[in-house]
C-alpha positions in Angstrom: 6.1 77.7 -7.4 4.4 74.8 -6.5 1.4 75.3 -8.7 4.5 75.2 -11.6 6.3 72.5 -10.4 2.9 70.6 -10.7 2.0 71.6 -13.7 5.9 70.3 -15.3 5.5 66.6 -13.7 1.6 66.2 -14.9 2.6 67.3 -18.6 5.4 64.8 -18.5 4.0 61.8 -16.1 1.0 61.9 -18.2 -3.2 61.9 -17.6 -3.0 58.9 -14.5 -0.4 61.1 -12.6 -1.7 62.7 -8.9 0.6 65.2 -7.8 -1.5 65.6 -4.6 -2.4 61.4 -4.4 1.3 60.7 -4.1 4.2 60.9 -1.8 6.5 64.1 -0.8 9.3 61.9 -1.3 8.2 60.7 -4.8 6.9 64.2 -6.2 10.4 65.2 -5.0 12.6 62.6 -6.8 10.4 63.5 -10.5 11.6 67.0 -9.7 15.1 66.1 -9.3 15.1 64.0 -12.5 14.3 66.8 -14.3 16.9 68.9 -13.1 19.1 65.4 -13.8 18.1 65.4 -17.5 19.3 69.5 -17.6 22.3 68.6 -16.3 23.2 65.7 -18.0 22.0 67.0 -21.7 24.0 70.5 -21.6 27.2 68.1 -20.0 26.6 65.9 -23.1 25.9 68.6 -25.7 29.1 70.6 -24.4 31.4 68.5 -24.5 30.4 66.8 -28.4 31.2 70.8 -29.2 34.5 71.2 -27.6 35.5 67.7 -29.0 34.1 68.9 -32.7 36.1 72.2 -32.0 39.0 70.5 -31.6 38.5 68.3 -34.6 41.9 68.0 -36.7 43.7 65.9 -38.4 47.0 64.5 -37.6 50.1 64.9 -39.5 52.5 62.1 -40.5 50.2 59.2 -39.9 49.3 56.7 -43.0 45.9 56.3 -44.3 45.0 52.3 -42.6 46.1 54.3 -39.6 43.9 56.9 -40.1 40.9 54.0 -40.8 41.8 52.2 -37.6 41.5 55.0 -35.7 38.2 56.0 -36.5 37.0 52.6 -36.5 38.7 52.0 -33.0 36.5 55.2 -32.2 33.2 54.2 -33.9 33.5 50.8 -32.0 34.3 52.8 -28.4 31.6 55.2 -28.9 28.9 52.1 -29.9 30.3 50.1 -26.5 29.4 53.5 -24.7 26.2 53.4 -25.8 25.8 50.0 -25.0 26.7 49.6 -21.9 24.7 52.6 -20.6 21.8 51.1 -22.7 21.9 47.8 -20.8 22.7 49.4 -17.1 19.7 51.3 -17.4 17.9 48.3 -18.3 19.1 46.7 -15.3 18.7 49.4 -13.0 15.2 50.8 -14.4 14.8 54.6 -13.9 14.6 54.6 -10.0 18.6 53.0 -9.9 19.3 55.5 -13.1 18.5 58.6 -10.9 19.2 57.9 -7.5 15.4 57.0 -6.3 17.0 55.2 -3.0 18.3 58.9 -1.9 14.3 60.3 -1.4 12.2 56.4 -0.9 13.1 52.8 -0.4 12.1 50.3 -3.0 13.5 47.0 -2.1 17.0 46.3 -2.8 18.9 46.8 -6.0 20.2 43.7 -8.5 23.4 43.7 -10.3 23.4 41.7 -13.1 23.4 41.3 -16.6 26.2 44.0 -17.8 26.9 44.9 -14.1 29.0 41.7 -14.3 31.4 42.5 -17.1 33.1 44.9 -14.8 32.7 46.7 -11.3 30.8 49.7 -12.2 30.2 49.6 -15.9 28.2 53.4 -16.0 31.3 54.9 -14.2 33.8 52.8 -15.6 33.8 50.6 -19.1 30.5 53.4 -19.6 32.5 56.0 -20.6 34.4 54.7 -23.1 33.0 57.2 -25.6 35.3 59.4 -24.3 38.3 57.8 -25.5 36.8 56.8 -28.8 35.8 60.3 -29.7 39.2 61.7 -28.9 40.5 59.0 -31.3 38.4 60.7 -34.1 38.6 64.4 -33.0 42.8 63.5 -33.1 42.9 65.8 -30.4 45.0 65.6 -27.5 43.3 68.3 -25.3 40.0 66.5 -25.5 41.9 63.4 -24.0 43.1 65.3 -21.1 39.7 66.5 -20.9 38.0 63.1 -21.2 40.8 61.9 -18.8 39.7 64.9 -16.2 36.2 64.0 -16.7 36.2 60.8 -16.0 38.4 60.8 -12.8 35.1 63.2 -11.8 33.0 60.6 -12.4 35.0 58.3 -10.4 35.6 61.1 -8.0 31.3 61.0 -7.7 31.9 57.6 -7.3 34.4 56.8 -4.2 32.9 60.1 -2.4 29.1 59.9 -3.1 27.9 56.6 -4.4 30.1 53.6 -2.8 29.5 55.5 0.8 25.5 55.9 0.3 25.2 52.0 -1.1 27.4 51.1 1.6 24.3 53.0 4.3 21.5 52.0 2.2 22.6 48.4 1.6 25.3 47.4 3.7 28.5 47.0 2.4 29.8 44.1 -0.4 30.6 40.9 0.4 34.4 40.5 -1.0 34.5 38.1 -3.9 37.1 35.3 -2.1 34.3 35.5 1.0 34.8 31.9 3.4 31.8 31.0 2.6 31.9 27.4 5.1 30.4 24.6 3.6 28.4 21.9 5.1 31.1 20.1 7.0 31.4 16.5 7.7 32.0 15.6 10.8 35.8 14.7 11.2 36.7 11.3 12.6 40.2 9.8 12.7 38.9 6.4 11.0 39.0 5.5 8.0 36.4 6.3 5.2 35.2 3.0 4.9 33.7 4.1 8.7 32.4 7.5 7.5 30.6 5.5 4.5 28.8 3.1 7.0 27.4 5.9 9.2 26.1 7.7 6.6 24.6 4.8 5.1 22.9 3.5 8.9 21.8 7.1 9.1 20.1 6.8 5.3 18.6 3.8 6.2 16.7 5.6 9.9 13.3 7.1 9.4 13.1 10.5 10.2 10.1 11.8 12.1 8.5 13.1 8.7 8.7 9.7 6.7 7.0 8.2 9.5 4.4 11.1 8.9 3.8 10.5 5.5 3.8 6.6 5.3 1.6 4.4 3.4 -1.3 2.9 4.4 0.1 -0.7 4.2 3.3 0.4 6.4 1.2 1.6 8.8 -0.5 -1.9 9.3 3.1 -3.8 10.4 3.6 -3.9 13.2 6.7 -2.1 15.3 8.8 -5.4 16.0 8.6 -6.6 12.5 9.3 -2.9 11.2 12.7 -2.8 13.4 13.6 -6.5 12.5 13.0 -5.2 9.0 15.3 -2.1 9.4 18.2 -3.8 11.2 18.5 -6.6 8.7 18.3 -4.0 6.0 21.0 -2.0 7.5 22.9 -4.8 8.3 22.9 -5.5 4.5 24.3 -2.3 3.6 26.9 -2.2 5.7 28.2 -5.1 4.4 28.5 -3.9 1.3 29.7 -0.7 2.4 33.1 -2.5 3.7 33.4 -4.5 0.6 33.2 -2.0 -1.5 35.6 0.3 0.7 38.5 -2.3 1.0 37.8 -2.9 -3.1 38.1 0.7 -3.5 41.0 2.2 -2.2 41.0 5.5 -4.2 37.7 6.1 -2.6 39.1 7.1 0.5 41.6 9.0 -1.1 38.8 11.0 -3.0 36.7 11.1 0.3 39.0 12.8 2.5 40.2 15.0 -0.4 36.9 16.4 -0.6 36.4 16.3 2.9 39.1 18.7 3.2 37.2 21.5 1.5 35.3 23.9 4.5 35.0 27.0 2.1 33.7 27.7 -0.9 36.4 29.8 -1.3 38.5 26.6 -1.3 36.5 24.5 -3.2 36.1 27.1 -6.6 40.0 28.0 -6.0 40.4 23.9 -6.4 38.6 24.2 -9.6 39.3 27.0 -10.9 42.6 28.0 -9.8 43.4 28.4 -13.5 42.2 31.3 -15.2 42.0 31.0 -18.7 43.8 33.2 -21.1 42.9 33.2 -24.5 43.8 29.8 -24.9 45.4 28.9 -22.2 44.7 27.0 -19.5 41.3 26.2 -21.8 39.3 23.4 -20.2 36.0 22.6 -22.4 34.5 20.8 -19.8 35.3 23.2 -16.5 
């Protein structure tokens, strides 16, 4: 047996495979994707022949009906095909058949088409099944397509979602508090906060005294703090003109002091959603 099984994965890994250089665990997960492939071409091939089987068509319905609904099919069965397309081009092979089940390799990015919708190869992936029951006119491949794919979900809430969940740690939610860097709160007024900030701008930390100049280097200390104070004592000057000027800056300041989240500060933004178009804001 083992003689055989080596003999499948070198004539389909190719002339640089070892079966004896690599791992159990690896040698074990290119046997199971060949029992995967099986599986998943008879599942394929089987159900295209009960669909064609049940291939009528329908009485009673005019001919731009009969048009849409094969284009409404053609146009499902192509966004199958592409979402699987693109999912496996996010995933690679080891996502594709399960290689975190039998070796760890990092952890796995979602992106691309894994945005469109939670799930696309369980979910918006098997569209195909709906479009070729459009075409086949059959209602007993629908209840089949509809049985096959609560499976698939099925697979999903009892297999998948628990072993990600092990592997990887379960999902942050998407409304997640993330906290923000807050500001310290102060009962003053902005005009206050502004001044701080701008007497802690104009401080030297420890590493711009590290990386000074040559020629700073040469004043000395007292001239340096006479330097900085009048400096400071510039800006703050300005600060409070400019605050009692500015009255809306407060306003804006403690409105956007008021965000801790970043829940909070996108649901500001974004509390919108746009429809078609409403709501549509070209510059959000």
């Amino acid at each position: 047996m083992r003689d055989w099984i080596r003999k499948q994965l070198q004539g389909k890994m190719g002339q640089d495979y070892s079966f004896d250089a690599l791992p159990l665990e690896y040698n074990t997960w290119l046997l199971f994707r060949q029992v995967v492939d099986i599986i998943l071409l008879n599942d394929f091939l089987a159900y295209c022949m009960f669909a064609f089987s049940c291939f009528r068509v329908p009485n009673g319905l005019s001919i731009p009906v009969h048009i849409m609904r094969w284009i409404g099919g053609i146009a499902m069965i192509g966004f199958n095909l592409w979402v699987k397309t693109e999912a496996h081009g996010v995933v690679k092979d080891y996502g594709w058949y399960w290689g975190d089940c039998f070796f760890q390799r990092g952890n796995l990015v979602f992106d691309g088409v894994f945005e469109l919708a939670p799930h696309p190869m369980y979910s918006v992936g098997y569209a195909g099944y709906y479009g070729l029951s459009l075409i086949v006119g059959s209602y007993p491949v629908l209840f089949v397509s509809l049985a096959a794919h609560a499976a698939q979900f099925g697979f999903l809430v009892g297999f998948e979602n628990p072993h990600i969940e092990r592997t990887y740690g379960q999902r942050k939610p998407i409304a997640q508090r993330t906290p923000l860097r807050r500001t310290p709160a102060s009962d003053s007024s902005s005009r206050s906060q502004s001044v701080s900030s701008l007497a802690d701008l104009t401080t030297p930390s420890a590493t711009e005294g590290e990386t000074a100049t040559e020629t700073e280097e040469l004043q000395t200390e007292t001239e340096t703090e006479f330097e900085g104070t009048a400096k400071q004592e510039q800006m703050m000057k300005k600060a409070e003109v400019s605050a009692a000027l500015t009255p809306a800056t407060a306003v804006t300041r403690r409105h956007r002091s008021a965000f801790v989240t970043q829940h909070d500060l996108m649901n500001t933004y974004f509390r919108q959603d746009t429809i078609i178009l409403r709501n549509i804001d070209l510059f959000r």
